[in-house]
py3Dmol code that shows the C-alpha trace and the ligand (Angstrom):
import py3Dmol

protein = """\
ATOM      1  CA  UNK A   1      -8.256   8.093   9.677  1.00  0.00           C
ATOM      2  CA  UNK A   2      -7.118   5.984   6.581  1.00  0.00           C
ATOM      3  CA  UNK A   3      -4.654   3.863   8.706  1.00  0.00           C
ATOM      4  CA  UNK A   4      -7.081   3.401  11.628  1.00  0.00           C
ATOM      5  CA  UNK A   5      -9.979   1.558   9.287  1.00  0.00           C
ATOM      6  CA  UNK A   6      -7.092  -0.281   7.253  1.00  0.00           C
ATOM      7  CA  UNK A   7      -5.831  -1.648  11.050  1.00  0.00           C
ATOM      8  CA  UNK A   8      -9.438  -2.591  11.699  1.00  0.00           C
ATOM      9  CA  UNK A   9      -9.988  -4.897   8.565  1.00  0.00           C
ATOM     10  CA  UNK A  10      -6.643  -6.754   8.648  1.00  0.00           C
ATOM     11  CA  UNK A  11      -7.207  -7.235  12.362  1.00  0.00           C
ATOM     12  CA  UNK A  12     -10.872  -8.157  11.240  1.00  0.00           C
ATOM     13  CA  UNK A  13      -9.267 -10.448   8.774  1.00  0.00           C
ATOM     14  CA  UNK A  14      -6.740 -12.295  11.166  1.00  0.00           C
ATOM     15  CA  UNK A  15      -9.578 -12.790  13.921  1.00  0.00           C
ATOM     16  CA  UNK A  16     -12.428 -14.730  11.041  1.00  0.00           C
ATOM     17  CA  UNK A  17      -9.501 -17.126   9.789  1.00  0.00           C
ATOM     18  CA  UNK A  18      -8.208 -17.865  14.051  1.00  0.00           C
ATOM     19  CA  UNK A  19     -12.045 -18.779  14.095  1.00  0.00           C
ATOM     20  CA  UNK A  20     -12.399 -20.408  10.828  1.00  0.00           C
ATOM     21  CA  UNK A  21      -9.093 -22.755  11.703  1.00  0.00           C
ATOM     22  CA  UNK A  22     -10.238 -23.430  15.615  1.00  0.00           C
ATOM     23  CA  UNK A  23      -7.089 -21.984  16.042  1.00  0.00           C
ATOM     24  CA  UNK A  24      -5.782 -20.647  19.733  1.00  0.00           C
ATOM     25  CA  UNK A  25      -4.021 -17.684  19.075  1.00  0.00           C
ATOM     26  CA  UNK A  26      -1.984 -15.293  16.037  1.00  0.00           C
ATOM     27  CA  UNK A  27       1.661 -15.525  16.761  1.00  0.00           C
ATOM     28  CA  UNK A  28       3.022 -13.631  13.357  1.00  0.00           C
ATOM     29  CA  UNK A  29       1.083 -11.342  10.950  1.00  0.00           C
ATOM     30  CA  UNK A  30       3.091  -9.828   8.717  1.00  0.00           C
ATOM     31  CA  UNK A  31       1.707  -7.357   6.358  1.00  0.00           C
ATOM     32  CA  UNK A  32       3.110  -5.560   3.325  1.00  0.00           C
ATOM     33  CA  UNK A  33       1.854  -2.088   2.502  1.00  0.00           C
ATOM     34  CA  UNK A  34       2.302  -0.668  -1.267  1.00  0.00           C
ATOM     35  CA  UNK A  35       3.775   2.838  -1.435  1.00  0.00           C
ATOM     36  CA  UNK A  36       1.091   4.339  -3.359  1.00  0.00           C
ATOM     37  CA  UNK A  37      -1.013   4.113  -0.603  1.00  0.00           C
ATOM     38  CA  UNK A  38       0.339   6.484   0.671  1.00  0.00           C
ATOM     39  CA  UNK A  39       0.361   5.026   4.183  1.00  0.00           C
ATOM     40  CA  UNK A  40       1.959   6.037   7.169  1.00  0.00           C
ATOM     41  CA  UNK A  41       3.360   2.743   8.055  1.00  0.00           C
ATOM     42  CA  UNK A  42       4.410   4.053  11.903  1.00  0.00           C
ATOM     43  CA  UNK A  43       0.737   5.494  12.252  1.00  0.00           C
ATOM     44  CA  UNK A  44      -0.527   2.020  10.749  1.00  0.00           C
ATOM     45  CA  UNK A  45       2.185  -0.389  12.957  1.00  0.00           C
ATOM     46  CA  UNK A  46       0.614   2.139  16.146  1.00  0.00           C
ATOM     47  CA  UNK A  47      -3.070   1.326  14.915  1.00  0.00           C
ATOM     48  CA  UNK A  48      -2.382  -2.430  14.371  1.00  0.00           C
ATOM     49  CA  UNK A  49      -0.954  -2.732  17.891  1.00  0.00           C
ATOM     50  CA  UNK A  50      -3.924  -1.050  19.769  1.00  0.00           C
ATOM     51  CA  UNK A  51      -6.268  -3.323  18.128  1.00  0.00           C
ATOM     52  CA  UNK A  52      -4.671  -6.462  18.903  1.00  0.00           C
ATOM     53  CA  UNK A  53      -5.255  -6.206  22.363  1.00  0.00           C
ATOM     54  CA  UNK A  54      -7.319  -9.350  22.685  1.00  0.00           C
ATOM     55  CA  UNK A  55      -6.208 -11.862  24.331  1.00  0.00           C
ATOM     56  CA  UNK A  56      -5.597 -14.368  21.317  1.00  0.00           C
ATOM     57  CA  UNK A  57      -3.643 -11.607  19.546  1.00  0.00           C
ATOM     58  CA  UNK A  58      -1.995  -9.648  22.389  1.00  0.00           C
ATOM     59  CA  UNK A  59       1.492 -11.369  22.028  1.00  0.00           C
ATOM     60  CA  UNK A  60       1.461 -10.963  17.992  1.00  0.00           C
ATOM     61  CA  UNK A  61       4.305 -10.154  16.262  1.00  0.00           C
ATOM     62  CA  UNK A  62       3.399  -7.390  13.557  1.00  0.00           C
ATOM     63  CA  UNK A  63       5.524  -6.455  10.898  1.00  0.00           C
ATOM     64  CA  UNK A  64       5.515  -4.182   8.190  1.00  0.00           C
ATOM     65  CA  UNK A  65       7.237  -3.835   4.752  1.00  0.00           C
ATOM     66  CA  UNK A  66       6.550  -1.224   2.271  1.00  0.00           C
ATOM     67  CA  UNK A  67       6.356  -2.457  -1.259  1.00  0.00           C
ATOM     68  CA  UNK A  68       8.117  -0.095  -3.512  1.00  0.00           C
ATOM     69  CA  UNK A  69       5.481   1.210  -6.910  1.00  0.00           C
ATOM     70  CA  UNK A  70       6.928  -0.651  -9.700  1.00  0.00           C
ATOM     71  CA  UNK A  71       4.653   0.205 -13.355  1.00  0.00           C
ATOM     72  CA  UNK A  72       5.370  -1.846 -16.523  1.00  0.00           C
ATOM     73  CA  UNK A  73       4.447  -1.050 -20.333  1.00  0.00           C
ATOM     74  CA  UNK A  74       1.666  -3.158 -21.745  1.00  0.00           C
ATOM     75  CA  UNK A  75       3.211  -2.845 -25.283  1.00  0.00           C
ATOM     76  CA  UNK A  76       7.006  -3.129 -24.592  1.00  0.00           C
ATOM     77  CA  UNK A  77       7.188  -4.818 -20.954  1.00  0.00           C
ATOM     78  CA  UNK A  78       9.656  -2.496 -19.593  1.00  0.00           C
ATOM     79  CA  UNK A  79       9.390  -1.562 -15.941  1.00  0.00           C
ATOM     80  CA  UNK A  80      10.439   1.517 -13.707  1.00  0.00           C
ATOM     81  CA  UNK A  81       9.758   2.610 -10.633  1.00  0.00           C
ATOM     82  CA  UNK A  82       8.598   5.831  -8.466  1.00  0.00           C
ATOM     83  CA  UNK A  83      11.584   7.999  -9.433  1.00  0.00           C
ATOM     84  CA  UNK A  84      10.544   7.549 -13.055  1.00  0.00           C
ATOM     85  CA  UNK A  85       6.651   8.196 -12.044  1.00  0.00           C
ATOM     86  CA  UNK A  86       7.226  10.860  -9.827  1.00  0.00           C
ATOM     87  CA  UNK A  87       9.755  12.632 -12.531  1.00  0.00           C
ATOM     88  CA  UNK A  88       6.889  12.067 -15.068  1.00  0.00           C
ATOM     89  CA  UNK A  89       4.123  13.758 -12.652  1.00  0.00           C
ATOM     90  CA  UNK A  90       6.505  16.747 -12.120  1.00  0.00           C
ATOM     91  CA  UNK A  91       5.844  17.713 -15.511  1.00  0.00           C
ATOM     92  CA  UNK A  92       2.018  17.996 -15.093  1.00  0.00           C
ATOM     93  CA  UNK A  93       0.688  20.892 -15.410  1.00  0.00           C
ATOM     94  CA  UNK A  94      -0.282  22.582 -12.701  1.00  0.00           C
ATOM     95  CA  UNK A  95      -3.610  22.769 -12.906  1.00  0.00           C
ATOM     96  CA  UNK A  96      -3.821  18.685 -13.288  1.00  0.00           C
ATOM     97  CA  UNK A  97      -2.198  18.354  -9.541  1.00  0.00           C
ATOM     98  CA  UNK A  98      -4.172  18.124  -6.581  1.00  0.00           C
ATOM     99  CA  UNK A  99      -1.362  19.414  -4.387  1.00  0.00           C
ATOM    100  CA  UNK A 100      -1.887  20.756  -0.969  1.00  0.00           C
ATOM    101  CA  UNK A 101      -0.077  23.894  -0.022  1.00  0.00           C
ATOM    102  CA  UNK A 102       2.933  23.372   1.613  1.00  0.00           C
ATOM    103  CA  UNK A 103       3.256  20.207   1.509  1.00  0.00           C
ATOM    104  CA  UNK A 104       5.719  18.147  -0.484  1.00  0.00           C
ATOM    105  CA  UNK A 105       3.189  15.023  -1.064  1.00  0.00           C
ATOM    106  CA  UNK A 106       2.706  13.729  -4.614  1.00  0.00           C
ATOM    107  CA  UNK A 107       0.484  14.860  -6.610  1.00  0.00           C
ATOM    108  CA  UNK A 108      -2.843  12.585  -6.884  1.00  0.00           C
ATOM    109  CA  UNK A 109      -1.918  11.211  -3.367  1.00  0.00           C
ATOM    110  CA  UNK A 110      -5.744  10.044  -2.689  1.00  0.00           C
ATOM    111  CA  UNK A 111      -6.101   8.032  -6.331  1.00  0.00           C
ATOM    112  CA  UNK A 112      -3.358   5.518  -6.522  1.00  0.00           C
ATOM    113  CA  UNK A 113      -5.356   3.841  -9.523  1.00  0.00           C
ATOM    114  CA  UNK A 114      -5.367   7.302 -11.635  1.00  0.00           C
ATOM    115  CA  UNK A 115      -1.543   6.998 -11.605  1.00  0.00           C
ATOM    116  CA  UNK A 116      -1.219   4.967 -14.374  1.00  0.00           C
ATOM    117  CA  UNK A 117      -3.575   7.772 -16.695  1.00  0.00           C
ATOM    118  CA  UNK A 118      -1.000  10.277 -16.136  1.00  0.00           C
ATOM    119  CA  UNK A 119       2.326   8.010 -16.580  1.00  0.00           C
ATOM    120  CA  UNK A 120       3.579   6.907 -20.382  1.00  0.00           C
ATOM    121  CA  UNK A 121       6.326   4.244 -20.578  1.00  0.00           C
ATOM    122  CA  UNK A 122       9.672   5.665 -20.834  1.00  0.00           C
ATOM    123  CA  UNK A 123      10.840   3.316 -23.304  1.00  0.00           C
ATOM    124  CA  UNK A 124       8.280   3.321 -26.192  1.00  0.00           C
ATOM    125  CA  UNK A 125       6.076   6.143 -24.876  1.00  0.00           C
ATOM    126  CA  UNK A 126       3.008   4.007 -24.894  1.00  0.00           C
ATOM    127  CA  UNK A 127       0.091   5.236 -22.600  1.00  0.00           C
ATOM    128  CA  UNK A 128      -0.758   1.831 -22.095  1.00  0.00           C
ATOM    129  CA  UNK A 129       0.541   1.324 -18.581  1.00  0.00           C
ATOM    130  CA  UNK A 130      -0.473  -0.987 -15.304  1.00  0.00           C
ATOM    131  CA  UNK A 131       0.615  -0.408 -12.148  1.00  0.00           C
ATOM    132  CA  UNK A 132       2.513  -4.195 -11.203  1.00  0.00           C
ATOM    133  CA  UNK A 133       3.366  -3.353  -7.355  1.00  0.00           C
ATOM    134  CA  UNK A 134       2.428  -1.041  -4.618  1.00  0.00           C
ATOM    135  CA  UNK A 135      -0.459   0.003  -4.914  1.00  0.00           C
ATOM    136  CA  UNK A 136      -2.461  -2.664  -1.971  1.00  0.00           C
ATOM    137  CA  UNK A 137      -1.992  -3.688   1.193  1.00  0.00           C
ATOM    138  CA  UNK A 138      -1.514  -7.505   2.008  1.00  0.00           C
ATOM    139  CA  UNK A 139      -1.764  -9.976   4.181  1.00  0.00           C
ATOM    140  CA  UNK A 140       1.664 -11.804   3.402  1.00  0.00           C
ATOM    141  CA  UNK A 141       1.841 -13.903   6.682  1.00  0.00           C
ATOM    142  CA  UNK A 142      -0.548 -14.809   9.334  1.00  0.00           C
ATOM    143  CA  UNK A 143       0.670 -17.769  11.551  1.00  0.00           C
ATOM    144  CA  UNK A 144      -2.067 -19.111  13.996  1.00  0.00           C
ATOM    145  CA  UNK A 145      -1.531 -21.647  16.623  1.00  0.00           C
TER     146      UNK A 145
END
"""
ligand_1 = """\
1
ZN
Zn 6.758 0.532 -23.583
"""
view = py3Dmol.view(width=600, height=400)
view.addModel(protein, "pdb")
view.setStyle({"model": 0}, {"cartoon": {"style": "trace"}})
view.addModel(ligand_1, "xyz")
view.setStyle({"model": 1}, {"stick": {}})
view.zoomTo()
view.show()
């Protein structure tokens, strides 16, 4: 399970730096998770709060925030967003998309770096695109005490 491992290393993560600082305990981790990822952020918030159990994390507040995609244009510098992306994918053709039956997930769902191969800006068309948000997870807050 994606979610379960991704837990595991930020929990990893938070329990190395309360060691590193001689610290006695992690109050606040706050974590934000892109939406390309593709992450279930309930399944994730569930898998974070099973592996705190120890006794310098067990009163932890977790949070999550999900970090909208945003792509931008190499050439021009416009930006846009998933509506644009996911309007763009919809005209693959079919045989491009790695869709499962019945199932309403994007396209490509697995390869969040491949998006930017199959997106063109909307602006000046250029195929020269980088994904600028959402596509990591983070570690935006960690307070120790
Ligand atoms: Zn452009």
């Amino acid at each position: 399970m994606h979610e379960l491992s991704i837990a595991q290393s930020i929990v990893d993560f938070a329990s190395s730096e309360t060691e590193r600082q001689n610290a006695k305990k992690v109050t606040e981790l706050n974590v934000d998770v892109g939406e390309l990822m593709q992450i279930d952020a309930e399944v994730l918030l569930n898998a974070l709060k099973m592996l705190t159990t120890d006794m310098r994390m067990k009163d932890c507040k977790v949070r999550l925030r999900v970090v909208s995609a945003s792509f931008s244009c190499r050439r021009c510098s416009s930006r846009w967003g998933m509506a644009e992306a996911k309007r763009q994918l919809g005209t693959l053709p079919p045989d491009l998309k790695v869709e499962e039956p019945e199932s309403d997930e994007l396209p490509l769902h697995f390869f969040p770096y491949l998006y930017p191969a199959f997106i063109h800006c909307p602006r000046c068309g250029s195929s020269d695109v980088a994904v600028t948000e959402g596509e990591d997870v983070q570690i935006r807050r960690l307070v120790l005490e």
